[in-house]
C-alpha positions in Angstrom: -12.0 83.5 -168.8 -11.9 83.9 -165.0 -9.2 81.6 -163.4 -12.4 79.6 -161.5 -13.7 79.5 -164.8 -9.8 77.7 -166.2 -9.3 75.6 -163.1 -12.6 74.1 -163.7 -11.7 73.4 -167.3 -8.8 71.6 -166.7 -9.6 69.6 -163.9 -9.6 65.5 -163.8 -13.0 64.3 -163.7 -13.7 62.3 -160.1 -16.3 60.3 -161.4 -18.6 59.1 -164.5 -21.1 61.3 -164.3 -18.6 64.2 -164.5 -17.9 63.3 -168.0 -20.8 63.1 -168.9 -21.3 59.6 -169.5 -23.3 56.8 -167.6 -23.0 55.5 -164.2 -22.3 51.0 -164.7 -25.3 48.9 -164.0 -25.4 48.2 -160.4 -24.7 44.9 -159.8 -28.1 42.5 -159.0 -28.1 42.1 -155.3 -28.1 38.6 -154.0 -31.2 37.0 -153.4 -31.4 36.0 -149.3 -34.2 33.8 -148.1 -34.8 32.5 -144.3 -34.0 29.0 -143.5 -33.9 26.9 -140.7 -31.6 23.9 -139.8 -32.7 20.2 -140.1 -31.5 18.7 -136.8 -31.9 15.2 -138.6 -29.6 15.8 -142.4 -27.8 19.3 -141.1 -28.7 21.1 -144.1 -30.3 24.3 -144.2 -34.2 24.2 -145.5 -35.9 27.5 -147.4 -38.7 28.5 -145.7 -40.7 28.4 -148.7 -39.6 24.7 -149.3 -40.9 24.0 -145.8 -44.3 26.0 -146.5 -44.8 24.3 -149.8 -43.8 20.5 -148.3 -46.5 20.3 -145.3 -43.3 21.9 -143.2 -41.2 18.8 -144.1 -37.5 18.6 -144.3 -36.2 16.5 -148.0 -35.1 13.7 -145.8 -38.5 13.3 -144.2 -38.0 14.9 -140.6 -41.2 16.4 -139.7 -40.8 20.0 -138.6 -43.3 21.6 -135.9 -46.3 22.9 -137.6 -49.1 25.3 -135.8 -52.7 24.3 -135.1 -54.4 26.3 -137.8 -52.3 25.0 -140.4 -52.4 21.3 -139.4 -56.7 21.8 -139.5 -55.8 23.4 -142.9 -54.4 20.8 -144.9 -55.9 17.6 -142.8 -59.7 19.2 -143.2 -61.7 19.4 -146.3 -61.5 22.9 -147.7 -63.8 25.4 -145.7 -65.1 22.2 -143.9 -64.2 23.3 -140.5 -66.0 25.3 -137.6 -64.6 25.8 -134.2 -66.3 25.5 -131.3 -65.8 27.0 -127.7 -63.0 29.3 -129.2 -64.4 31.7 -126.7 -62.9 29.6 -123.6 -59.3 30.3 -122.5 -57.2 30.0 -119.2 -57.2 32.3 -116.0 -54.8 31.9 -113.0 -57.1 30.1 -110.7 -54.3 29.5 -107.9 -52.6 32.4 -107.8 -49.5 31.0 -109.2 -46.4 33.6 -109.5 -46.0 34.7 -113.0 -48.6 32.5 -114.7 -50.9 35.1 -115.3 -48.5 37.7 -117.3 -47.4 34.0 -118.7 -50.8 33.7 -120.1 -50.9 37.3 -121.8 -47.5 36.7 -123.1 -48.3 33.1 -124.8 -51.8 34.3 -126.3 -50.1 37.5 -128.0 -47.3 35.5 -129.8 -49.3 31.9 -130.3 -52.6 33.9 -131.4 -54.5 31.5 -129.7 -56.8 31.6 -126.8 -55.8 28.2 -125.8 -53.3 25.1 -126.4 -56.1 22.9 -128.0 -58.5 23.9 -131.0 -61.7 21.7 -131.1 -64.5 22.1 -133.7 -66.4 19.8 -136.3 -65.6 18.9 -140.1 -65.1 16.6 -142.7 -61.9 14.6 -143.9 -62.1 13.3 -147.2 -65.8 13.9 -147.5 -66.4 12.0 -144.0 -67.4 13.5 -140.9 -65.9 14.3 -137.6 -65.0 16.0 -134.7 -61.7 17.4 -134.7 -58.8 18.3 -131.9 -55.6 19.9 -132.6 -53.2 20.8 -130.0 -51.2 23.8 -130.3 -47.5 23.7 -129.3 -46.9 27.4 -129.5 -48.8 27.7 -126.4 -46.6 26.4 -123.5 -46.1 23.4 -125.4 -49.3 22.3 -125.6 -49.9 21.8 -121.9 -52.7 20.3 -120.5 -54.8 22.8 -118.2 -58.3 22.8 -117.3 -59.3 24.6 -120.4 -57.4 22.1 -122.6 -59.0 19.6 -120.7 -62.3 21.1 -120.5 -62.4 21.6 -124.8 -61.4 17.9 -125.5 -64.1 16.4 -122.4 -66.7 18.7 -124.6 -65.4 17.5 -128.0 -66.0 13.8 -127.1 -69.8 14.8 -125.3 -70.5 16.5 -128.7 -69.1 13.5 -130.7 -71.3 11.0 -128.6 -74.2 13.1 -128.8 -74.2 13.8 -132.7 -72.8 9.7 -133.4 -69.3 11.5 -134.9 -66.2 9.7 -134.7 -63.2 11.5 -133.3 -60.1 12.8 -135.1 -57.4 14.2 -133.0 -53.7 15.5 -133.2 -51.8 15.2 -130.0 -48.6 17.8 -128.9 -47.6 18.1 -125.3 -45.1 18.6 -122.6 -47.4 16.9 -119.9 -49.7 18.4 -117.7 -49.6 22.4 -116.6 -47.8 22.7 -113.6 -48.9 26.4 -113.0 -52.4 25.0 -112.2 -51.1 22.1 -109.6 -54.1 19.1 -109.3 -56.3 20.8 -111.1 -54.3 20.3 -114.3 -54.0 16.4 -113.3 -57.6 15.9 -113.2 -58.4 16.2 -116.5 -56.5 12.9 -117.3 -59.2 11.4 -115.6 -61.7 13.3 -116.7 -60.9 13.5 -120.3 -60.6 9.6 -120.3 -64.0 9.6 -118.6 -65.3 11.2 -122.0 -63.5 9.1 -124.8 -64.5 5.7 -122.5 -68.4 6.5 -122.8 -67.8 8.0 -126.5 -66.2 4.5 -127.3 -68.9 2.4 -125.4 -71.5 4.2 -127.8 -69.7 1.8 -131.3 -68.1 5.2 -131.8 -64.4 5.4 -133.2 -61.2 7.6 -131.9 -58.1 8.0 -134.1 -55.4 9.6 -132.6 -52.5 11.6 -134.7 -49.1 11.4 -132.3 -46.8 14.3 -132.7 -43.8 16.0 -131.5 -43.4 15.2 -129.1 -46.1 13.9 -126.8 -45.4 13.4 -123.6 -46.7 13.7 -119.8 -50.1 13.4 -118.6 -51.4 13.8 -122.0 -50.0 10.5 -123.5 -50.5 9.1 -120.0 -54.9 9.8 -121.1 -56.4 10.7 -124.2 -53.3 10.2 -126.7 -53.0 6.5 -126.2 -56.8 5.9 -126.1 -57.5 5.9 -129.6 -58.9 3.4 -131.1 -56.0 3.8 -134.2 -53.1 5.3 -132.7 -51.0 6.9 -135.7 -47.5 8.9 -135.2 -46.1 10.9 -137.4 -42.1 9.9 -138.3 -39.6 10.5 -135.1 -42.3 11.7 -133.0 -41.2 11.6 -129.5 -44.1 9.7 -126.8 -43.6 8.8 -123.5 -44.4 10.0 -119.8 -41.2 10.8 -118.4 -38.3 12.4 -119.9 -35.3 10.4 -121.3 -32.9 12.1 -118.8 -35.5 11.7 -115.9 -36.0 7.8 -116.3 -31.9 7.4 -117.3 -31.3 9.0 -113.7 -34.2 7.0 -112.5 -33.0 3.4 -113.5 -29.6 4.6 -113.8 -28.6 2.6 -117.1 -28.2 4.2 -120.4 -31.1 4.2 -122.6 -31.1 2.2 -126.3 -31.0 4.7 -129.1 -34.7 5.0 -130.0 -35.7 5.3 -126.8 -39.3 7.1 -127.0 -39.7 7.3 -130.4 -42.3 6.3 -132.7 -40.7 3.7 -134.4 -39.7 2.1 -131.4 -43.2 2.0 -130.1 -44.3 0.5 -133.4 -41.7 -1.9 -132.4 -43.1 -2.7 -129.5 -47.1 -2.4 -130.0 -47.6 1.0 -128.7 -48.9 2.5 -132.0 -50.6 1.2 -134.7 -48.6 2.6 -137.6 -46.4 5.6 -138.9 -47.5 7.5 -141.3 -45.7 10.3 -143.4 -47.0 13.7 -143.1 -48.5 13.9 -146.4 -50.0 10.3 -146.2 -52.2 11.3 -143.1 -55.1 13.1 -144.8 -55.8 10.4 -146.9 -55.4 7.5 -145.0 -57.8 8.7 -141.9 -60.6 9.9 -144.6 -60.6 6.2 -145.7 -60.6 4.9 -142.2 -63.4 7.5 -141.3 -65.2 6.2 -144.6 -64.9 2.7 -143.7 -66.3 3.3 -139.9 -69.4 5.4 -141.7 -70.0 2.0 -143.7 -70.2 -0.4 -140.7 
């Protein structure tokens, strides 16, 4: 025997597999899912849970959800067809940045536009539908936005629908100056000749809605509805504390305050809302 040969013999084995025997059962790695932070209870929410609960936290705060997957579960399955999906912004004054702006919002929202408009049926009753998106630039309201929602109502007039729609916004879009303010007027135009034809507007507030939006079409509705916490007003709570110079009561702007004080016509939990509007759709249909 070669002294390689006896070295090798009597040498320690460095592992298990060197005597021959079997590696230990690696140990089950530890399960990791995504979650996100309530900013209401503190605690941290699984994804899943969110996805599965309407993107509601346990304790009932109401978490941003997208436009798709609000029209999802408030519309009757399959129910719902967009229209003027084609339209979307341009950069009509020239305004520095807004134009790479635009690119940049419509790659990571998906969407052509801050609103979604198209027709369906909710809880087996009919009618036109508006979502507003607040994955692009906080639903801000620019021509477009306004342009989709002054249509929506025409359409709704014309075919004796009543209108459904779910309000998010940071106010008007400054990148495009007047021509973003006009369409308070002009949207306003559309729901007041859309109401004068017996026809009826229910408006979903969410988080938050604020600006020129709640300053037209959000506070028109017929039924004003807000979801739990929601955040309405015109100007920001720092802007009107600096205004009137005072310290603002806790509640300032929310929902429940404006229930409070006859701004809204009720809160309605997240789950609640599908149900409750097809019954108030079903009961306009019967008048």
């Amino acid at each position: 025997m070669t002294l390689m040969a006896l070295e090798a013999f009597f040498k320690k084995p460095k592992n298990e597999l060197e005597k021959g025997g079997r590696l230990p059962p690696a140990k089950a790695e530890t399960a990791y899912e995504m979650s996100e932070k309530c900013p209401s209870c503190g605690h941290d929410i699984p994804l899943s849970f969110l996805w599965d609960n309407l993107h509601v936290c346990r304790c009932g705060r109401c978490f941003r959800m997208n436009a798709r997957q609000r029209i999802r579960f408030m519309a009757d399955k399959g129910s719902f067809t967009e229209l003027w999906g084609d339209l979307e912004s341009t950069d009509l004054l020239n305004f520095p940045g807004y134009k790479s702006k635009l690119e940049s919002t419509i790659s990571s929202a998906r969407e052509k536009e801050a609103v979604i408009c198209g027709e369906a049926t909710i809880g087996g009753a009919a009618c036109a539908l508006f979502v507003m998106e607040p994955y692009f630039m906080m639903g801000s309201m620019g021509t477009i936005v306004g342009e989709k929602i002054t249509r929506l109502f025409e359409y709704a007039t014309e075919k004796r629908l009543p209108v459904v729609g779910c309000t998010v916004s940071g106010g008007a879009r400054m990148q495009e100056g007047i021509l973003s303010l006009m369409q308070m007027a002009k949207t306003s135009g559309a729901v007041k000749r859309h109401s004068d034809s017996g026809l009826l507007y229910i408006t979903v507030i969410t988080d938050p809605t604020t600006g020129g939006v709640t300053a037209s079409f959000a506070m028109e509705g017929d039924i004003i509805i807000a979801e739990p916490g929601a955040t309405i007003g015109f100007a920001g709570a720092r802007l009107v504390e600096q205004t009137v110079r005072k310290k603002l009561p806790q509640g300032f702007q929310k929902a429940e305050t404006m229930l409070e004080h006859g701004f809204i016509d009720m809160i309605l939990p997240r789950n609640e809302q599908k149900r409750v509007i097809g019954t108030l759709l079903s009961m306009h249909i019967q008048i």
